[in-house]
VEXBA-866212 format. One line per field, with one value per residue (C-alpha): x, y, z; residue in three letters. Coordinates in steps of 0.2 Angstrom, whole numbers, padded with zeros to 4 digits. Layout:
c1 <- X,...
c2 <- Y,...
c3 <- Z,...
type <- ALA,...
***
This chain:
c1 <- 0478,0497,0502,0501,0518,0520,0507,0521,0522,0501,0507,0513,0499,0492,0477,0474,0472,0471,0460,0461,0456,0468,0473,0462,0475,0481,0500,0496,0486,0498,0512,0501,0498,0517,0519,0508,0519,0509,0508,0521,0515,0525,0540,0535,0516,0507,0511,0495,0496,0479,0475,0489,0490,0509,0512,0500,0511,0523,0513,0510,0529,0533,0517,0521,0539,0532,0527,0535,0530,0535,0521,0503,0496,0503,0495,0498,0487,0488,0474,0472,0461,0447,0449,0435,0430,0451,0457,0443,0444,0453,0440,0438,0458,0458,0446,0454,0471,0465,0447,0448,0456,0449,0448,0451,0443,0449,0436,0435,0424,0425,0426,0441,0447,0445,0455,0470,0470,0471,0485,0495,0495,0497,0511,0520,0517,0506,0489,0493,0474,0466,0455,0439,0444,0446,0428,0420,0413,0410,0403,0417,0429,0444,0444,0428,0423,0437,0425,0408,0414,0399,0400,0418,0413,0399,0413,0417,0401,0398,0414,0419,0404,0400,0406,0427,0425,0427,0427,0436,0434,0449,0443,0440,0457,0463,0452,0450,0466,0464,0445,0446,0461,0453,0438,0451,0460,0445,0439,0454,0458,0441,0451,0459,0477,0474,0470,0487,0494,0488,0494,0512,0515,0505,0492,0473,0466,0458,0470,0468,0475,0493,0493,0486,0498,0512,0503,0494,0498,0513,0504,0494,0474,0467,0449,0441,0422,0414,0412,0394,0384,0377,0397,0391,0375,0390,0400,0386,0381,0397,0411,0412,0411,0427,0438,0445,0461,0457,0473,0485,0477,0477,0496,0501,0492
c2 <- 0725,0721,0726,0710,0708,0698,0686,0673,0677,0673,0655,0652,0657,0643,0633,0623,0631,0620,0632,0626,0622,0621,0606,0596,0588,0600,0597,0579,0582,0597,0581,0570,0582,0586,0569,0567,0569,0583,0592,0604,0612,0627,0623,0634,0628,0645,0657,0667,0679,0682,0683,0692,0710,0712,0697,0702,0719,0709,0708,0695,0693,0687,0675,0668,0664,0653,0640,0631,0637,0618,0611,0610,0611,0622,0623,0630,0628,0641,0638,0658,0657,0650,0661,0673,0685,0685,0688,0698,0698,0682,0676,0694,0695,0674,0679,0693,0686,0664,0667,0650,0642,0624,0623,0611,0611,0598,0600,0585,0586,0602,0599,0590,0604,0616,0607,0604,0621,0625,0611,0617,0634,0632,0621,0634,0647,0656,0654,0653,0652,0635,0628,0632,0651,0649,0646,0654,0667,0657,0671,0679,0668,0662,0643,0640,0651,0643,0627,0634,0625,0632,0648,0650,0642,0656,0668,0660,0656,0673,0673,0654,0639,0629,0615,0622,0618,0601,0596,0583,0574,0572,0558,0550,0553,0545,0530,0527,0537,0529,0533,0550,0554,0547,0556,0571,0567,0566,0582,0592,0581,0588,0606,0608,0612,0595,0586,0593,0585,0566,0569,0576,0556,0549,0541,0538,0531,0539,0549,0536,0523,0529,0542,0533,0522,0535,0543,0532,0520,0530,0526,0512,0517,0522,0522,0536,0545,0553,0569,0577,0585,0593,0602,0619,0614,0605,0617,0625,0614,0605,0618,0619,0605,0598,0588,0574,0569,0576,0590,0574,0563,0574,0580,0563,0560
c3 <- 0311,0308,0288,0276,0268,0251,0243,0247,0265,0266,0260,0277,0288,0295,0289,0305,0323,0341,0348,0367,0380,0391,0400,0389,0380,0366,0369,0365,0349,0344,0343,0335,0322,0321,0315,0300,0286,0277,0294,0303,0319,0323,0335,0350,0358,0363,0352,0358,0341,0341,0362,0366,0362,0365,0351,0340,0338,0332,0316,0301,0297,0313,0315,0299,0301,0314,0300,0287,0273,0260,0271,0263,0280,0295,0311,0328,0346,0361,0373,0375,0361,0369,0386,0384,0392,0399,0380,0370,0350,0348,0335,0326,0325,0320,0305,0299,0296,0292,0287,0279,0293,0302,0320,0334,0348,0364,0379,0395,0410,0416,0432,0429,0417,0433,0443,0433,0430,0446,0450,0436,0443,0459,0457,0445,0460,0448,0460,0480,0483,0490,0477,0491,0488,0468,0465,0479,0466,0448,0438,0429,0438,0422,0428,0428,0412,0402,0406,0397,0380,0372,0379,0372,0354,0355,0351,0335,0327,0321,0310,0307,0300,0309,0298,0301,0318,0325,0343,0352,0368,0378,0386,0369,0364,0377,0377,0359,0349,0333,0329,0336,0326,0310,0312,0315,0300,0290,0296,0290,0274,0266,0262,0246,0255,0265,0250,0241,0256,0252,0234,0239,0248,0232,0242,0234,0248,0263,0277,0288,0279,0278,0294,0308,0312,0312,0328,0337,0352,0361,0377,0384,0383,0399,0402,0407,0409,0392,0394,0401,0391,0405,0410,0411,0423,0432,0433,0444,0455,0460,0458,0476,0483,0490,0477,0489,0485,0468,0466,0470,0457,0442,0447,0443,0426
type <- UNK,UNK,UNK,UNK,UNK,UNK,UNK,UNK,UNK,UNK,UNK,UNK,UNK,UNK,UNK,UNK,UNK,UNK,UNK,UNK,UNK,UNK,UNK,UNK,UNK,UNK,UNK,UNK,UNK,UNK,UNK,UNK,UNK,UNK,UNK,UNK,UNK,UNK,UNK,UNK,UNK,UNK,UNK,UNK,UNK,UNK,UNK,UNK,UNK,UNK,UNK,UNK,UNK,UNK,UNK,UNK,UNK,UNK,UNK,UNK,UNK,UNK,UNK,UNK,UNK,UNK,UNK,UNK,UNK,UNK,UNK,UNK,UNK,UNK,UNK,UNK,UNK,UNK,UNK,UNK,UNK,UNK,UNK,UNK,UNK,UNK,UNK,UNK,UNK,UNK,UNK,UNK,UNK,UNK,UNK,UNK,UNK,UNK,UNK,UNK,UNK,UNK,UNK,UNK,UNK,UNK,UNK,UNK,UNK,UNK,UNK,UNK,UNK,UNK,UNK,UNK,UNK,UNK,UNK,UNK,UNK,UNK,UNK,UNK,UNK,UNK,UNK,UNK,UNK,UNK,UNK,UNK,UNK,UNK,UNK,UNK,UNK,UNK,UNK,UNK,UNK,UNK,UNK,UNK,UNK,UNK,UNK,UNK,UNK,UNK,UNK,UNK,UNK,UNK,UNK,UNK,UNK,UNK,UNK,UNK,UNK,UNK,UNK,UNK,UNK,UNK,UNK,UNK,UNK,UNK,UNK,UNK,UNK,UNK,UNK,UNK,UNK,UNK,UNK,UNK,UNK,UNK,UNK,UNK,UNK,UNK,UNK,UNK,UNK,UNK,UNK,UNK,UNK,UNK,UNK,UNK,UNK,UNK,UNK,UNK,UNK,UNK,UNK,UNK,UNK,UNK,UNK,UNK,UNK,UNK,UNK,UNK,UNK,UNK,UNK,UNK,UNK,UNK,UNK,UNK,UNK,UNK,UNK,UNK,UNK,UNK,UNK,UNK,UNK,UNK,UNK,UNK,UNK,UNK,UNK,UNK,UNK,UNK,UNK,UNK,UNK,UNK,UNK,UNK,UNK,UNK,UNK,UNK,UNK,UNK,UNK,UNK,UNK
***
């Protein structure tokens, strides 16, 4: 583990953490966090401190230059930290460094998870395989274990409550923004650092009434499916079936 520096240094480790998944919509909650004004999201997305063995070299001065330090509430999101078995010890490093952290967790259909993964890679030349050959073998296979939500919370349980994590539909963000950012908000507004946040604008009242409407409608609503509760189960069944049209759809959301 990287050397701790000066107690003032710990102030600005984050106390919010976007935890994945990837393509579920964490660059759109990373902004809408950003924008609540007792929140600062660090600048660079991704900064992978805990996943990434190279960066987590870099040690606790480096990761916590990353925040701003006047804000009561700093976060950061890199979808490595839900990649397991990819990126081992994410949770045991996450504990170690913000024991006291809340996170956020974004899943959707994973299905569709899989195949905007796959899109998103293919089209950054990072996967040359068609998407018939990607999930030919789905044990052990990246895409589709980055798509066992429960599978990748299991990793955290054993050093984070349960009650510091809160999961979020992407579907639901998209349909219904304001609720599911209220509900967020409320969630991250029962720590004491949140709290310090409300008082800093002088508000009594609950986060939502003076946050929401600083971050919500940027983009007409779209209705889309809930999420299946039954995503792993179809993650089995239906992974290799042929997704008509499917990579063309999702590269134009």
């Amino acid at each position: 583990m990287p050397e701790r520096g000066a107690q003032s240094m710990r102030h600005a480790l984050p106390n919010v953490i976007i935890i994945g998944a990837g393509k579920c919509g964490t660059t759109s909650l990373h902004t809408y966090l950003d924008l609540h004004p007792a929140i600062a999201m660090t600048r660079e997305k991704e900064l992978h401190f805990f996943a990434n063995p190279e960066v987590w070299q870099r040690g606790l001065d480096w990761y916590s230059s990353q925040f701003d330090a006047h804000a009561p509430v700093r976060g950061e999101a890199s979808v490595k930290y839900t990649a397991w078995p990819k990126w081992k010890g994410v949770p045991e490093r996450m504990a170690s460094v913000v024991p006291e952290a809340r996170l956020l967790y974004v899943v959707r259909d994973p299905i569709q998870r899989i195949l905007s993964s796959w899109v998103h890679r293919y089209s950054d030349a990072d996967e040359s395989r068609p998407i018939r050959d990607v999930l030919e073998v789905l044990e052990g296979n990246d895409y589709v274990e980055r798509s066992r939500y429960y599978r990748q919370l299991e990793q955290y349980l054993p050093f984070y409550e349960k009650s510091r994590i809160h999961v979020i539909s992407s579907e639901a963000l998209r349909a219904n923004r304001r609720d599911v950012l209220a509900e967020t908000f409320d969630f991250l507004f029962t720590c004491t650092a949140f709290r310090r946040g409300r008082e800093l604008r002088g508000g009594s009242g609950s986060s939502r009434q003076w946050a929401i409407p600083v971050v919500i409608d940027r983009q007409n609503r779209e209705s889309v499916p809930r999420i299946s509760r039954e995503g792993e189960e179809k993650t089995k069944i239906t992974a290799k079936r042929k997704p008509a049209k499917a990579g063309f759809w999702l590269a134009n959301q």
